[in-house]
C-alpha positions as a Markdown table, in Angstrom:
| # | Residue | x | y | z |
|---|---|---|---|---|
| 1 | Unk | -35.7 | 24.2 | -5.5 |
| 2 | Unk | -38.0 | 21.8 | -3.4 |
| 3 | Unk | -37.2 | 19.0 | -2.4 |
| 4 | Unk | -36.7 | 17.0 | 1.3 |
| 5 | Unk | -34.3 | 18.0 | 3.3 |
| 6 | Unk | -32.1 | 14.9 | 3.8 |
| 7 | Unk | -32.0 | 16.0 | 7.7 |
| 8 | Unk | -34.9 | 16.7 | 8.7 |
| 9 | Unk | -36.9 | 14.6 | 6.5 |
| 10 | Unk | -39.6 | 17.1 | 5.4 |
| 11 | Unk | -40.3 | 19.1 | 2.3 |
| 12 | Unk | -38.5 | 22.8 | 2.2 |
| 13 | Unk | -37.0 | 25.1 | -0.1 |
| 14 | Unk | -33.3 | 23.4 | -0.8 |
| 15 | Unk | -30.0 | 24.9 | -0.5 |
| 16 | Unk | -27.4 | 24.1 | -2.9 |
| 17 | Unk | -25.2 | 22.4 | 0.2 |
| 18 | Unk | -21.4 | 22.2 | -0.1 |
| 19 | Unk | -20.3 | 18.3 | 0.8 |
| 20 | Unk | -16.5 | 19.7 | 1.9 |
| 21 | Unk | -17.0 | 23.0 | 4.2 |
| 22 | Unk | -17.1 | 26.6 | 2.5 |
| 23 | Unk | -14.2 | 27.3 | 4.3 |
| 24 | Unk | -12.1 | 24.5 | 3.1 |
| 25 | Unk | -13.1 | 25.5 | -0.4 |
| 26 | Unk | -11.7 | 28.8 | 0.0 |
| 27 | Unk | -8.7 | 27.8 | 1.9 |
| 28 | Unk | -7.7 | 25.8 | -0.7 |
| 29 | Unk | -8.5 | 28.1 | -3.5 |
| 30 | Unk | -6.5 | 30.8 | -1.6 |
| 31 | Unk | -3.3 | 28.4 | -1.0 |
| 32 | Unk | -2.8 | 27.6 | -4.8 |
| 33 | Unk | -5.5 | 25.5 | -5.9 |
| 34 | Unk | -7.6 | 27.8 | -7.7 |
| 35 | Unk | -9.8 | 25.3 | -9.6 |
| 36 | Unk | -11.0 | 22.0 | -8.5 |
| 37 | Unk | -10.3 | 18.5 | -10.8 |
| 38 | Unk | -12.2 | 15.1 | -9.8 |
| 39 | Unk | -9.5 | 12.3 | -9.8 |
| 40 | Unk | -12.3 | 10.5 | -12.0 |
| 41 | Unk | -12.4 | 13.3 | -14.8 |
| 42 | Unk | -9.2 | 15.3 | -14.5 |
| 43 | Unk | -10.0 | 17.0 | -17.5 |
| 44 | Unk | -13.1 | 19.1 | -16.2 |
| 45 | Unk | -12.0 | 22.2 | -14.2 |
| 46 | Unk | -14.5 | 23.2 | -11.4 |
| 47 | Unk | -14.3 | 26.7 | -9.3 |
| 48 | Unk | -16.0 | 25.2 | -6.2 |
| 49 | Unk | -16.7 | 21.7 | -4.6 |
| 50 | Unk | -19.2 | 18.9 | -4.7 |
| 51 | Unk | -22.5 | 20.8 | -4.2 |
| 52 | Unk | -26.3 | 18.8 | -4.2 |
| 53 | Unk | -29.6 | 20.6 | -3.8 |
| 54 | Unk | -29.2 | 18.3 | -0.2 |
| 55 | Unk | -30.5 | 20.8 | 2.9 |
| 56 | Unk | -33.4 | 22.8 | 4.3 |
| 57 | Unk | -32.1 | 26.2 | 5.2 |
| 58 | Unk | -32.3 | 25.6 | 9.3 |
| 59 | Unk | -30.2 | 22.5 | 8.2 |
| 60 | Unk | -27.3 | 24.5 | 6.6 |
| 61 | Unk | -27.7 | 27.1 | 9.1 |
| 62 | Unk | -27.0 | 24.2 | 12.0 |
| 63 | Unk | -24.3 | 23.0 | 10.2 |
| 64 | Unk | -22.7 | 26.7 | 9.3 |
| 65 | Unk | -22.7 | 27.3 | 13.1 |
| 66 | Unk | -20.4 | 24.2 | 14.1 |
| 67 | Unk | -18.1 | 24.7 | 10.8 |
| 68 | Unk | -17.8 | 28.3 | 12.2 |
| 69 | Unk | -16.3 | 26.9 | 15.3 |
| 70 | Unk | -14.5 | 24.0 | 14.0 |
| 71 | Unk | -12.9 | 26.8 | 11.5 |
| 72 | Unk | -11.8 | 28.9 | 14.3 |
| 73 | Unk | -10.5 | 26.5 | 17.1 |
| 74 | Unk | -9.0 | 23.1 | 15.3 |
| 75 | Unk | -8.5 | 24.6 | 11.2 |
| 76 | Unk | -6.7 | 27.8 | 11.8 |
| 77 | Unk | -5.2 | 27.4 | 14.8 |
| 78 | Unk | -3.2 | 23.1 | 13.8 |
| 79 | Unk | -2.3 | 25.7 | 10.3 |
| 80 | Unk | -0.9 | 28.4 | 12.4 |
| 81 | Unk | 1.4 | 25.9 | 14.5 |
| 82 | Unk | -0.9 | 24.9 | 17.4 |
| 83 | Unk | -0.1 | 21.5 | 18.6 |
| 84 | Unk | -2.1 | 21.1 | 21.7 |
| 85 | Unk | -6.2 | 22.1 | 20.7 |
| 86 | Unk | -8.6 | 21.2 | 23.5 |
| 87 | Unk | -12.0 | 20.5 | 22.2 |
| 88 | Unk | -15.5 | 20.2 | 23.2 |
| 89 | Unk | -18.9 | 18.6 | 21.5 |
| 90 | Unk | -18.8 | 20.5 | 18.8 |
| 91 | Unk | -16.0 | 18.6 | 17.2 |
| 92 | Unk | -17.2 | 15.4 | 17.2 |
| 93 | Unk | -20.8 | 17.2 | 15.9 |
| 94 | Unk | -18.8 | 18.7 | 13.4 |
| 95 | Unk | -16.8 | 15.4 | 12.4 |
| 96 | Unk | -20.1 | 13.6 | 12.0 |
| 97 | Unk | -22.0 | 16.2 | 10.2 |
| 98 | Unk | -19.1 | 16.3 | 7.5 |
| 99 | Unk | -18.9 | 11.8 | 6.9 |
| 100 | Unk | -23.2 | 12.2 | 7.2 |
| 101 | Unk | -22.6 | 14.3 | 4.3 |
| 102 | Unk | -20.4 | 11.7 | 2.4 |
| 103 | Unk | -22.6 | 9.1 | 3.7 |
| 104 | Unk | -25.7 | 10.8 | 1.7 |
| 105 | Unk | -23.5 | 11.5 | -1.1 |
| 106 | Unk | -23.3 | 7.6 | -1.1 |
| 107 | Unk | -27.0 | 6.9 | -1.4 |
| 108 | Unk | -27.8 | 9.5 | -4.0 |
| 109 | Unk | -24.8 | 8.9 | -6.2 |
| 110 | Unk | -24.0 | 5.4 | -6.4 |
| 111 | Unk | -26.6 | 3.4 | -7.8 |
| 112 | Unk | -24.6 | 0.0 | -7.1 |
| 113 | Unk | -24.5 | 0.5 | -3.4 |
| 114 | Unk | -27.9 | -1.5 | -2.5 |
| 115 | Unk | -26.2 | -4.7 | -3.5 |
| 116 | Unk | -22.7 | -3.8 | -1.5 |
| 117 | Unk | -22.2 | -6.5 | 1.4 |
| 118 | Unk | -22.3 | -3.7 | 3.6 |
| 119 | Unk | -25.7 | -1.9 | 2.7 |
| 120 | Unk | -27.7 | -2.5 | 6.0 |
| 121 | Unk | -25.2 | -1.1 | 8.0 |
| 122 | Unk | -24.9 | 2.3 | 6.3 |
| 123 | Unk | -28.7 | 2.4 | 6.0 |
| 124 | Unk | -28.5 | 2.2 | 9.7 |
| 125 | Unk | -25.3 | 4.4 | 10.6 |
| 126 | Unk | -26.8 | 7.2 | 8.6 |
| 127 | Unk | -30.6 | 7.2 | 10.3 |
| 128 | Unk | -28.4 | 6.7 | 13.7 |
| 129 | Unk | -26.1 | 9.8 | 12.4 |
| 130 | Unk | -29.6 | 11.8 | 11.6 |
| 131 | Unk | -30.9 | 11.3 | 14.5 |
| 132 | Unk | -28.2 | 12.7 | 16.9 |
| 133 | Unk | -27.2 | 15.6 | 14.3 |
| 134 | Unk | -31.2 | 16.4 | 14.8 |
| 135 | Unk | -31.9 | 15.7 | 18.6 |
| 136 | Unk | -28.3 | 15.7 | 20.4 |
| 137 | Unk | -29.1 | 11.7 | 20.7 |
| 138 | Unk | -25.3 | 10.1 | 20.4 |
| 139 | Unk | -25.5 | 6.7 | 18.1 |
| 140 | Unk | -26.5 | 3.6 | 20.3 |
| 141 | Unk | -23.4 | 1.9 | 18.0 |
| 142 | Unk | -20.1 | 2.5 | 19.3 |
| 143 | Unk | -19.1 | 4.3 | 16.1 |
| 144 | Unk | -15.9 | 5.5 | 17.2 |
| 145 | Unk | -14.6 | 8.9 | 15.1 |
| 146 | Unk | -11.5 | 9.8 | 14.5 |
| 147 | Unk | -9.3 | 12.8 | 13.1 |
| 148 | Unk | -6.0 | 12.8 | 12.4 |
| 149 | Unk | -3.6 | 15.7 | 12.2 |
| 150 | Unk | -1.0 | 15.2 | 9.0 |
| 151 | Unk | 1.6 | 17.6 | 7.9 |
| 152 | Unk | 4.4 | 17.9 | 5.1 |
| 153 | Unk | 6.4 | 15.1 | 4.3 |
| 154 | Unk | 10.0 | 15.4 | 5.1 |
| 155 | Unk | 11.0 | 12.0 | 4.1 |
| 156 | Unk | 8.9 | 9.6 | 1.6 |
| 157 | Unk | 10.6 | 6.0 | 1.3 |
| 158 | Unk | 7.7 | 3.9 | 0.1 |
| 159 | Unk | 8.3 | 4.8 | -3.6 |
| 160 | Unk | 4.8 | 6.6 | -4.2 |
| 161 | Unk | 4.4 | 9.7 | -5.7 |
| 162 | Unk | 2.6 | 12.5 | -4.8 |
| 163 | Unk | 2.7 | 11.4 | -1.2 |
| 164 | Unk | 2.8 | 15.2 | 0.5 |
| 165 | Unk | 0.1 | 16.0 | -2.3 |
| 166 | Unk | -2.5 | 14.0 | -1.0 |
| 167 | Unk | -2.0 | 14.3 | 2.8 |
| 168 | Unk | -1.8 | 17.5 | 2.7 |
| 169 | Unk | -3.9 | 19.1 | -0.3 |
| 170 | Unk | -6.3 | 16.3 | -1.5 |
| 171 | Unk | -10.1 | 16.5 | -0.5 |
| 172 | Unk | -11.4 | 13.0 | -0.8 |
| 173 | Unk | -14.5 | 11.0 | 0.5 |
| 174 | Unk | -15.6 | 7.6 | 0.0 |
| 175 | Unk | -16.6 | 4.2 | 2.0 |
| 176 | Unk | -13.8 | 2.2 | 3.0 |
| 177 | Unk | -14.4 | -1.7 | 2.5 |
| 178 | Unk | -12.2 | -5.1 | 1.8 |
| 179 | Unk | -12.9 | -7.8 | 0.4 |
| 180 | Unk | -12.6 | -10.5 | 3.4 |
| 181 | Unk | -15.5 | -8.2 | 5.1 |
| 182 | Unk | -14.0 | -7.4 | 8.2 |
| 183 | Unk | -13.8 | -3.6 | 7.9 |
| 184 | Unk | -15.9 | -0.8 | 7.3 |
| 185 | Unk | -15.1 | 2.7 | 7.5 |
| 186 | Unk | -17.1 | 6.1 | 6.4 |
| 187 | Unk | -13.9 | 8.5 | 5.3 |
| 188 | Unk | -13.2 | 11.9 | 4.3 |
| 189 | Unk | -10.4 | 14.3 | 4.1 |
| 190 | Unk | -9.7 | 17.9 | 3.3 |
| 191 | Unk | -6.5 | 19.8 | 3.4 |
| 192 | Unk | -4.1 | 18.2 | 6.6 |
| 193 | Unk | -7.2 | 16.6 | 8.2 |
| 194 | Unk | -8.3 | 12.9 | 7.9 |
| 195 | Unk | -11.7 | 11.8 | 9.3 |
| 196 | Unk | -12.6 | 8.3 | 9.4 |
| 197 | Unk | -15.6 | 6.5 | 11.5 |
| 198 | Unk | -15.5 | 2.6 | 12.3 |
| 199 | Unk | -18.8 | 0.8 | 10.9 |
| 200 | Unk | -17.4 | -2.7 | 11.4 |
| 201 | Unk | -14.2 | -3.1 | 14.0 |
| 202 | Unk | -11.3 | -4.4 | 12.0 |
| 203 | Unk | -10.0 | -6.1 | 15.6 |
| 204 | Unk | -7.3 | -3.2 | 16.5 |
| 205 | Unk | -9.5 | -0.5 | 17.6 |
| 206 | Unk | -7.7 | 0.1 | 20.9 |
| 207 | Unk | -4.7 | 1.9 | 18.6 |
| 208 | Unk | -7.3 | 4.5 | 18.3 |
| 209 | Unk | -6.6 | 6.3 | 21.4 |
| 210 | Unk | -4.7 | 9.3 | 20.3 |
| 211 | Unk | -7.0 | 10.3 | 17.3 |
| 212 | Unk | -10.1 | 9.2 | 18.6 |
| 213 | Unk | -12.7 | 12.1 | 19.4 |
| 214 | Unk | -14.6 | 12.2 | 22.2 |
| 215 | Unk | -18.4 | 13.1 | 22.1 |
| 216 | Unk | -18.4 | 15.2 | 24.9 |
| 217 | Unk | -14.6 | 16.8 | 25.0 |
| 218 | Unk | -11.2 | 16.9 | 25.0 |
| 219 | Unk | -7.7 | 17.9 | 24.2 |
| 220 | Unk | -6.1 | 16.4 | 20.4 |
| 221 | Unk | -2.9 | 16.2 | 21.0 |
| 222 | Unk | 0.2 | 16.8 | 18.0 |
| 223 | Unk | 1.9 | 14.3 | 16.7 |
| 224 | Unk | -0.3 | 11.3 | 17.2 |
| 225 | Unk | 0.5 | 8.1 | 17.3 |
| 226 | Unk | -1.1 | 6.1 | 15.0 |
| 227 | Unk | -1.0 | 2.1 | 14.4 |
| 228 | Unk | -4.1 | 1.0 | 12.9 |
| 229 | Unk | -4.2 | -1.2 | 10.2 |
| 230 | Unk | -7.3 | -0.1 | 7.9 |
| 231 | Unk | -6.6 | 3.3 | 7.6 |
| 232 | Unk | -2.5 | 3.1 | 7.1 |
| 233 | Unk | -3.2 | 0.3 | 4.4 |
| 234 | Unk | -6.2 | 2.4 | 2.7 |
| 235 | Unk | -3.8 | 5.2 | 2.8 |
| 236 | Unk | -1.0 | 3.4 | 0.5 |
| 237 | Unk | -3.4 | 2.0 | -1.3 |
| 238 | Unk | -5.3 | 5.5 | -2.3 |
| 239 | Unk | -2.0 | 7.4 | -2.9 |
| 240 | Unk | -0.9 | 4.6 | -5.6 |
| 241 | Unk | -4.9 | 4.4 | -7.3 |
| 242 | Unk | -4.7 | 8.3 | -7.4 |
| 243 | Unk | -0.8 | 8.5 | -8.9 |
| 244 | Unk | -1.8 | 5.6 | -11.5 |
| 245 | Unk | -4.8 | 7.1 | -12.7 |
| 246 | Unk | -4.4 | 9.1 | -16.5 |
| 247 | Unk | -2.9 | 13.0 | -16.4 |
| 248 | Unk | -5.6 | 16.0 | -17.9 |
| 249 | Unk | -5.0 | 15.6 | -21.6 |
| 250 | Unk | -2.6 | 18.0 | -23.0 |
| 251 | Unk | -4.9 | 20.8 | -23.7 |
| 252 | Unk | -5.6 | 20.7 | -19.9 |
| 253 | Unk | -2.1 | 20.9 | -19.3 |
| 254 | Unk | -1.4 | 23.5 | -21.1 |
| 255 | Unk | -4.0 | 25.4 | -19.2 |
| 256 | Unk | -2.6 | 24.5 | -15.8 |
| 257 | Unk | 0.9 | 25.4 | -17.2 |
| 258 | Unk | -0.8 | 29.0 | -18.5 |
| 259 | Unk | -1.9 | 29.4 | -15.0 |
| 260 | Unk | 1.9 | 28.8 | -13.6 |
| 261 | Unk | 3.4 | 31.2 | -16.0 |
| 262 | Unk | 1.2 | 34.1 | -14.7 |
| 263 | Unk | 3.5 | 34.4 | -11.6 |
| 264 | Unk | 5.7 | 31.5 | -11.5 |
| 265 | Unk | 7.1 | 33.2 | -8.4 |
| 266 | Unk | 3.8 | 33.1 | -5.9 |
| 267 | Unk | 3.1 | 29.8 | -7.6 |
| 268 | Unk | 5.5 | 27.7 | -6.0 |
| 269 | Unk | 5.5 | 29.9 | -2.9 |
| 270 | Unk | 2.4 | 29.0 | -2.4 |
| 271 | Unk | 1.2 | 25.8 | -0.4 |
| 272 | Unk | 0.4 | 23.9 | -3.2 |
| 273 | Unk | 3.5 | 24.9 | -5.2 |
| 274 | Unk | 5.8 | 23.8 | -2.3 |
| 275 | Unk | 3.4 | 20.4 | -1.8 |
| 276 | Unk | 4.6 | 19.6 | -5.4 |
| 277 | Unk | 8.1 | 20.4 | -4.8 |
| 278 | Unk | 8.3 | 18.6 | -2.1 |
| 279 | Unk | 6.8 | 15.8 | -3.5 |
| 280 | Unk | 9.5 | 15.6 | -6.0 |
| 281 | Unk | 12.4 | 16.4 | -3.9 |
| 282 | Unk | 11.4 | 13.8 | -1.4 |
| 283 | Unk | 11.5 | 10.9 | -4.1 |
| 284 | Unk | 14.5 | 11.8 | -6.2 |
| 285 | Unk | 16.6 | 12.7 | -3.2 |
């Protein structure tokens, strides 16, 4: 369809542009997850990811290229057990295109978010975000962007459930706010990787050392060590929204329990079967 692309600005033929990376989509689909719920509607079962009529084809194909490379040297090789992954520009390019992407989202989903305290600042983060994803220009703002590296939990004392679930399976995107108005994050997540860029400096931004990417390069180093405030309390708080929310109805259930039943076996072999497990273990041990 036509349309403007939202990055570049100018009327082309759209694409129908994945928000979460192809690859993650099929990663997850090949892992155990072989459909897709919303956490708002449980109860609709989707075969692929968020997709809008969003980018021009040179725009997808710009994008394609750094997912390629993000794919091959952080996504395969943290899964296969690499705990050292040096890095150059095309991580944070990649890191940026991916929260631009949930920053958009935003703008065309959201019809409340004109009157948000924040609203001027994510007008301007995403025209500064444009601009270098177009021209190579970094943001004049400080924006620093972060990734952070989780992986199974052996031990989960804080009482919430579905802990290993969400850290390690959950895709998820959304603006991080509070109500005093001292932070402001962009956030997204797929599979065992966080991303997070500051809009607003909480105050502790110096404890983002080990997860903070460089623009121009560098080496992520596993574990990290991370002591910031926003994201660890936005963390908590997501896991317990998610595990309060309502369960598919029971004709849903059914259908995920048909889908178990199939090959019980590869089922909780798989990573999702042995996130769930774990999940449960961890709690009632």
């Amino acid at each position: 369809m036509k349309g403007i692309c939202a990055l570049h600005q100018v009327e082309e033929e759209l694409k129908e542009s994945h928000i979460y990376p192809k690859f993650v989509i099929n990663h997850t689909k090949n892992t155990g997850s072989k459909y897709f719920r919303r956490i708002a509607d449980p109860n609709k079962r989707q075969q692929d990811g968020i997709k809008l009529y969003l980018l021009c084809n040179d725009a997808e194909q710009a994008f394609s290229k750094k997912e390629k490379w993000f794919a091959e040297n952080i996504f395969v090789p943290y899964l296969g057990g690499k705990y050292e992954l040096p890095y150059n520009d095309n991580l944070y390019y990649f890191a940026i295109s991916f929260l631009w992407r949930i920053l958009v989202l935003n703008f065309k989903t959201d019809n409340s978010l004109s009157k948000k305290w924040y609203y001027d600042v994510i007008v301007d983060a995403e025209k500064q975000w444009r601009n270098y994803l177009t021209t190579g220009t970094l943001p004049s703002n400080e924006f620093k962007t972060c990734i952070l590296f989780m992986d199974t939990v052996s031990k989960n004392n804080s009482g919430l459930k579905g802990v290993d679930f969400y850290l390690t399976r959950a895709l998820d995107a959304t603006i991080v706010d509070n109500e005093p108005q001292t932070c402001l994050l962009i956030y997204g997540k797929f599979n065992r990787f966080i991303f997070w860029s500051v809009l607003k400096n909480y105050g502790d931004e110096d404890n983002l050392k080990s997860v903070e990417i460089n623009p121009n390069g560098g080496v992520m180093r596993i574990p990290q060590r991370i002591d910031y405030f926003p994201i660890l309390s936005f963390l908590g708080n997501r896991i317990k929204e998610i595990s309060e929310l309502p369960l598919p109805n029971q004709d849903q259930q059914n259908k995920i329990e048909q889908e178990i039943l199939k090959d019980p076996k590869a089922f909780w072999e798989s990573d999702v079967g042995r996130s769930l497990y774990n999940d449960n273990f961890n709690l009632n041990q």
